[in-house]
C-alpha positions in Angstrom: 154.2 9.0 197.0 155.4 11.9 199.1 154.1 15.4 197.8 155.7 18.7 198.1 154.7 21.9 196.6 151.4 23.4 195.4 148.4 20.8 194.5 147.0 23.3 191.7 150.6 22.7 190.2 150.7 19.1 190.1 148.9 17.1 186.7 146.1 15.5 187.5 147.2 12.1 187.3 149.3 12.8 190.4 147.1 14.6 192.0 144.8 11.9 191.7 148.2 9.3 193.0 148.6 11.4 195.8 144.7 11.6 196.9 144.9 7.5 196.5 148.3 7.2 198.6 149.1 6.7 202.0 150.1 10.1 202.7 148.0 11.7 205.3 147.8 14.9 202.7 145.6 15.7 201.0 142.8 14.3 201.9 139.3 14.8 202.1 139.0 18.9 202.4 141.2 19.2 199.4 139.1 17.2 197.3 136.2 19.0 198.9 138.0 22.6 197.3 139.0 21.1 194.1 135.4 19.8 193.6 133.6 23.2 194.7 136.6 25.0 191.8 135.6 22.5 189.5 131.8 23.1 190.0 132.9 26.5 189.4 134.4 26.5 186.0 131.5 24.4 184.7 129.1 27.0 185.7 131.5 29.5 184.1 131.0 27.7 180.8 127.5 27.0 180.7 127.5 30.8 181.3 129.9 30.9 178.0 128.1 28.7 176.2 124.8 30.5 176.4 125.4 34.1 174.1 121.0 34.9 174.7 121.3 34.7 178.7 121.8 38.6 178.9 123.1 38.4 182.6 126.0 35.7 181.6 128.9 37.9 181.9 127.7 38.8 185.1 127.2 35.0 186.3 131.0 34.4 184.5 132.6 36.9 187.0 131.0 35.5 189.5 131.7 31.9 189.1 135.4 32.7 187.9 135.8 34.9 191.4 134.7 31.4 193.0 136.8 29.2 191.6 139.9 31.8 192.0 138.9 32.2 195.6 138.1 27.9 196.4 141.1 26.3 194.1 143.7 27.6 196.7 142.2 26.5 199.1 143.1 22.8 198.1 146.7 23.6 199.2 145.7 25.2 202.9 143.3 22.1 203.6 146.3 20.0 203.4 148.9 22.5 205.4 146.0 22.6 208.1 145.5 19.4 208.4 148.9 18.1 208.5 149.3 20.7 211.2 146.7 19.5 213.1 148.2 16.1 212.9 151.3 17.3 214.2 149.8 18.9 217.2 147.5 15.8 218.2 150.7 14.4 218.4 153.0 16.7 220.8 154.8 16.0 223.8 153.0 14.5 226.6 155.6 16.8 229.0 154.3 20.4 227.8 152.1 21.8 230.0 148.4 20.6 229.6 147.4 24.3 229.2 149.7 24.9 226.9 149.3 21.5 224.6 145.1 22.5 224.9 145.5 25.9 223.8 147.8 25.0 220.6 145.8 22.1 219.7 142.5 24.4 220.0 144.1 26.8 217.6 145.3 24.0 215.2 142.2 22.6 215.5 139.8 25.8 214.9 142.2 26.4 211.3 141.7 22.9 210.6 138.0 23.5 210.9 137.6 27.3 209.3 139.0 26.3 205.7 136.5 23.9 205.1 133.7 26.2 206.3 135.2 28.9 204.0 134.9 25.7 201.1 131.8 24.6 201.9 130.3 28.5 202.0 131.9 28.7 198.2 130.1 25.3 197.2 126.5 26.8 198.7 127.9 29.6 196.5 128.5 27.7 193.1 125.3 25.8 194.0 122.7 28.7 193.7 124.9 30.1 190.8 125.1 27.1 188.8 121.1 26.5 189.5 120.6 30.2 187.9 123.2 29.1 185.0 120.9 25.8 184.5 117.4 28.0 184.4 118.6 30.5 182.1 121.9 29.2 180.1 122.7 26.5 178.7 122.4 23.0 180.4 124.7 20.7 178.9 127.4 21.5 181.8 125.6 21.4 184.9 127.2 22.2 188.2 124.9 22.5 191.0 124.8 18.3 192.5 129.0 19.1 192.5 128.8 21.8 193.8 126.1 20.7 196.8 128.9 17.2 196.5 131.8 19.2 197.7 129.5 21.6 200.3 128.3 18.7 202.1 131.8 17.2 202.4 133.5 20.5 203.9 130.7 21.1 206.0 131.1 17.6 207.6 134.7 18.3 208.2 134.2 21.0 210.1 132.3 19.3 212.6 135.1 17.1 212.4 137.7 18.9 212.9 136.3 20.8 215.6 135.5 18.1 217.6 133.1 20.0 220.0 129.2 20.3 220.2 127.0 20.3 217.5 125.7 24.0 218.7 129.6 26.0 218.0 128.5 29.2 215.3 130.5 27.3 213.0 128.8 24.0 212.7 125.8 26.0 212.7 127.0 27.7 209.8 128.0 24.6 207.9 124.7 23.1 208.2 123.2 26.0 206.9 125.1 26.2 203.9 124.5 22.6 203.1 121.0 23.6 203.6 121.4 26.2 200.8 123.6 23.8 198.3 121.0 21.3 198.8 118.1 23.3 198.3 119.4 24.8 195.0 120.2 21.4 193.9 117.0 19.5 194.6 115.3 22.8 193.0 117.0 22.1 189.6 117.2 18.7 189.1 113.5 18.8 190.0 112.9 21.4 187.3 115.1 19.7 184.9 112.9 16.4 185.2 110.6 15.7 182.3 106.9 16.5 182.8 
């Protein structure tokens, strides 16, 4: 099933047909985005849902801003990553200087949307462990949220293909750090006594 357009525009049962096909796009940052948007919108309603948290409209902006800001970012995954696709794959005749420097600028996009999706996730993680403290917890967010953090932040790496020590992978292992941490925090509160 060949895809063209938006992803945020398509119904989810082809979304879901395209992210099973043998397309190269999307693929694993876009579910990645979608995941961190959808953590997002639950935290947004346990916020709704809980009318005695005082600081819920707050938390609503908040989480609303992150799932505005993560859900396009579905879309630019998949344009990055078929891009970097296509520049793996140029001409063997263009000058080595040349073909390094276009595939290192492919490449570093490729690798900067996930980052900026798996800082949203760390994001929706500590949000959505204030929502389940103080709203309601029937629509818990924070182990999606941490789900889709840990898979960005892998891409990057990824993508990069570089040392473990680049800023960037730096910074995607700390923000997994923080998704994870709010996560294990909650759950661990949550557990009966």
């Amino acid at each position: 099933m060949s895809f063209t357009g938006d992803l945020l525009d398509v119904s989810l049962s082809d979304l879901l047909d395209n992210f099973a096909s043998d397309e190269l796009a999307p693929a694993a940052g876009s579910a990645a985005a979608i995941v961190v948007a959808m953590a997002a919108g639950l935290v947004a309603k346990s916020a709704r849902a809980s009318p005695d948290w005082l600081e819920a409209p707050s938390a609503i902006a908040q989480a609303e801003r992150l799932r505005r800001r993560t859900a396009p970012l579905a879309q630019s995954d998949a344009d990055a990553y078929l891009e970097a696709l296509a520049a793996l794959h140029l001409p063997k005749q263009l000058e080595s200087e040349v073909r390094d420097m276009a595939l290192g600028q492919v490449l570093a996009r490729a690798a900067e949307i996930p980052l900026v999706i798996a800082e949203a996730g760390a994001d929706v993680a500590c949000l959505a462990a204030v929502a389940a403290d103080r709203g309601t917890p029937e629509h818990r967010a924070e182990v999606l949220a941490e789900a889709g953090t840990i898979a960005a932040a892998y891409l990057v790496a990824t993508n990069l293909t570089i040392t473990s020590n680049d800023e960037r992978v730096v910074r995607a292992r700390a923000v997994v750090e923080v998704a994870s941490n709010a996560a294990r925090q909650t759950l661990a509160a949550a557990e009966p006594t």
